[in-house]
C-alpha positions in Angstrom: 107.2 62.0 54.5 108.2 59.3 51.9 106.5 56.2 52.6 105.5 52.8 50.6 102.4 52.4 49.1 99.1 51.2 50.7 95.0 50.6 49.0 93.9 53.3 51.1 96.2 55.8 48.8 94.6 55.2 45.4 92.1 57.5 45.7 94.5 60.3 46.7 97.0 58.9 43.8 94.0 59.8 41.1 93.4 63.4 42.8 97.2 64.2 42.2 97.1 62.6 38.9 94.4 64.5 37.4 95.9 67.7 39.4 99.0 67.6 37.7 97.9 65.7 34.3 97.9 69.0 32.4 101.9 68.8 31.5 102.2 69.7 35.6 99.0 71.9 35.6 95.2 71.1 37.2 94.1 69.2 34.6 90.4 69.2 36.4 88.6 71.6 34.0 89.7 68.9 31.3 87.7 66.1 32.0 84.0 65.3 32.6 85.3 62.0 34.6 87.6 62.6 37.3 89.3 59.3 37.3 90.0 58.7 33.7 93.5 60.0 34.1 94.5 58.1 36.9 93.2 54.7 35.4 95.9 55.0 32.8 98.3 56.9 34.3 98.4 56.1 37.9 95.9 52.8 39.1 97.3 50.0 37.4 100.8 50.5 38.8 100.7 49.7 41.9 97.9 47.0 41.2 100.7 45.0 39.5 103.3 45.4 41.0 102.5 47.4 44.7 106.4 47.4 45.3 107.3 49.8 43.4 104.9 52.2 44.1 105.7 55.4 46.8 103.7 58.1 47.9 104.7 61.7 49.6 102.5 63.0 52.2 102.4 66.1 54.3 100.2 67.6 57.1 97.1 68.4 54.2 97.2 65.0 52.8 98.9 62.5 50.2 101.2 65.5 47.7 102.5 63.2 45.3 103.2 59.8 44.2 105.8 57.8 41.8 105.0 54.5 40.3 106.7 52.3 37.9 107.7 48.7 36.6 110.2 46.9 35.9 109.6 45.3 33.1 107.4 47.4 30.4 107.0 44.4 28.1 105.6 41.7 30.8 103.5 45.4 32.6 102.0 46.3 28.8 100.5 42.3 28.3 99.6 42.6 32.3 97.5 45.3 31.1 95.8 43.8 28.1 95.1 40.5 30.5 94.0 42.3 33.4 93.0 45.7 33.5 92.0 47.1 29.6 89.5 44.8 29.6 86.7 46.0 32.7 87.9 49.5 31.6 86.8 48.7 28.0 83.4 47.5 29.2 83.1 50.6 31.3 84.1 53.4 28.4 82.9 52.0 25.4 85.2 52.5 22.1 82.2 55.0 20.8 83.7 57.7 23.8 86.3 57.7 22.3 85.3 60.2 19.6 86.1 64.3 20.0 82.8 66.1 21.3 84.4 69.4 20.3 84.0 71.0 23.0 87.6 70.7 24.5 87.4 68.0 27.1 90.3 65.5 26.9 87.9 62.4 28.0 88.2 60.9 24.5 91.7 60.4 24.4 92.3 58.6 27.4 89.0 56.3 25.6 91.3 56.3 22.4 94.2 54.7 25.1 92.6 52.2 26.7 91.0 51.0 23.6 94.4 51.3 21.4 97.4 51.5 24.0 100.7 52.5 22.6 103.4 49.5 22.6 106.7 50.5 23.8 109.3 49.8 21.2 111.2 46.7 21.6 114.5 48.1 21.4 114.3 50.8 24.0 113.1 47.7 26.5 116.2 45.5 26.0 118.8 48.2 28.2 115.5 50.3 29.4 113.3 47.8 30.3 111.5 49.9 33.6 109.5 53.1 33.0 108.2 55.3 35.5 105.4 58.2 36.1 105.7 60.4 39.4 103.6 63.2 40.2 103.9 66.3 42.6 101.4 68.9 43.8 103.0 72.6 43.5 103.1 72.4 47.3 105.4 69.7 47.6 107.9 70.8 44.7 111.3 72.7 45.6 111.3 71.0 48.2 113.6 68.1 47.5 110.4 65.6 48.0 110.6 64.4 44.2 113.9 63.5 44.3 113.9 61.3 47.5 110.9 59.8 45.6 112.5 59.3 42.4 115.5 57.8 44.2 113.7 55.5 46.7 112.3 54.3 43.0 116.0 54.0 41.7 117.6 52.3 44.9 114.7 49.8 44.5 115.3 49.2 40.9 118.8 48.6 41.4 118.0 45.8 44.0 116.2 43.6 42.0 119.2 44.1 39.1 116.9 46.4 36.6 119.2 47.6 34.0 117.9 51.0 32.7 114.9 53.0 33.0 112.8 55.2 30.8 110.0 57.9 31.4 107.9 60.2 28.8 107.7 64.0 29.4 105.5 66.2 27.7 106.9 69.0 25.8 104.7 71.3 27.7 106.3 70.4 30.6 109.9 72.0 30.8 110.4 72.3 34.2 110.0 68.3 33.9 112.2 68.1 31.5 114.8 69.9 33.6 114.3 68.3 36.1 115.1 64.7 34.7 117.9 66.1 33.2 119.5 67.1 37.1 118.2 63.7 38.1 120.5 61.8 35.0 118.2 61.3 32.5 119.0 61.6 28.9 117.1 62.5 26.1 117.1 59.0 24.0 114.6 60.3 21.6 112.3 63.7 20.4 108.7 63.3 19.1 106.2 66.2 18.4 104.3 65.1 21.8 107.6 65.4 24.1 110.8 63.4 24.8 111.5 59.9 26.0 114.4 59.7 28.6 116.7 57.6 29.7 118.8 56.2 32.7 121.1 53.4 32.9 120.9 52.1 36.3 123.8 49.4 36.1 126.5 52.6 37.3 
């Protein structure tokens, strides 16, 4: 079952994310804080903008989740306003250093304290971006892509133009996927791909 998003599902949106954050793998042994993850990757989504924010259940619980915006540029200065800040306060910049011991805490520090800026000129036709997330239960199964198109549909109705996603080059079942769902590969970094969609077809 595809539904829209409600509070109550946050908490099960962070279990997925940090289930799946290892390029679609249990990313649990990774982290000494559970929620990190999910406070970049997952929480402030539908926080700003609930509508556009789906979640997948099945008879164990919530399996999967996409979220997005709309606009990137007016989502990225939301964040800076509204939700780095308490994070900041919470996971001071010093956490942010590598302990050495393989834990991935510090990054996610290193991004809250030092976000990445999407580049201007992939906003102007690709202004939305998106991050969706599926236990290996519920993959195979078609569930992704009746979330990724509930997403789509909904993007379309409000006259979005494009949309863009990041996928890890550890993840190429990802990567094929997007593909089948008509993305494009706009551009190729040593940490994955960005893709692309243009929505106005």
């Amino acid at each position: 079952m595809i539904r829209p998003f409600e509070p109550f599902d946050l908490a099960g949106m962070y279990r997925v994310c940090l289930e799946t954050g290892d390029s679609g793998r249990d990313a649990t042994p990774l982290y000494r804080d559970p929620e990190l993850l999910g406070h970049v990757y997952a929480g402030p989504y539908p926080i700003a903008d609930p509508g556009l924010t789906w979640v997948a259940y099945d008879d164990q619980g919530l399996l999967g989740y996409v979220v997005a915006t709309a606009d990137t540029a007016a989502f990225e200065q939301w964040l800076e306003e509204a939700w780095w800040p308490g994070l900041r306060a919470r996971y001071p910049r010093r956490l942010a250093a590598d302990p050495g011991d393989g834990t991935q805490d510090w990054r996610r520090v290193a991004h809250l304290h030092d976000p990445p800026r999407t580049p201007a000129d992939m906003l102007h036709a690709h202004p939305a971006h998106l991050h969706i997330d599926l236990l290996p239960r519920g993959q195979g199964a078609g569930q992704g892509r009746r979330l990724m198109m509930t997403l789509i549909e909904a993007l379309r109705a409000r006259g979005v133009p494009g949309l863009h996603l990041g996928v890890g080059s550890g993840n190429p079942r990802a990567f094929a996927f997007y593909l089948a769902m008509g993305f494009q590969e706009a551009r190729r970094a040593p940490w994955g791909s960005t893709m692309t969609m243009d929505l106005r077809g």
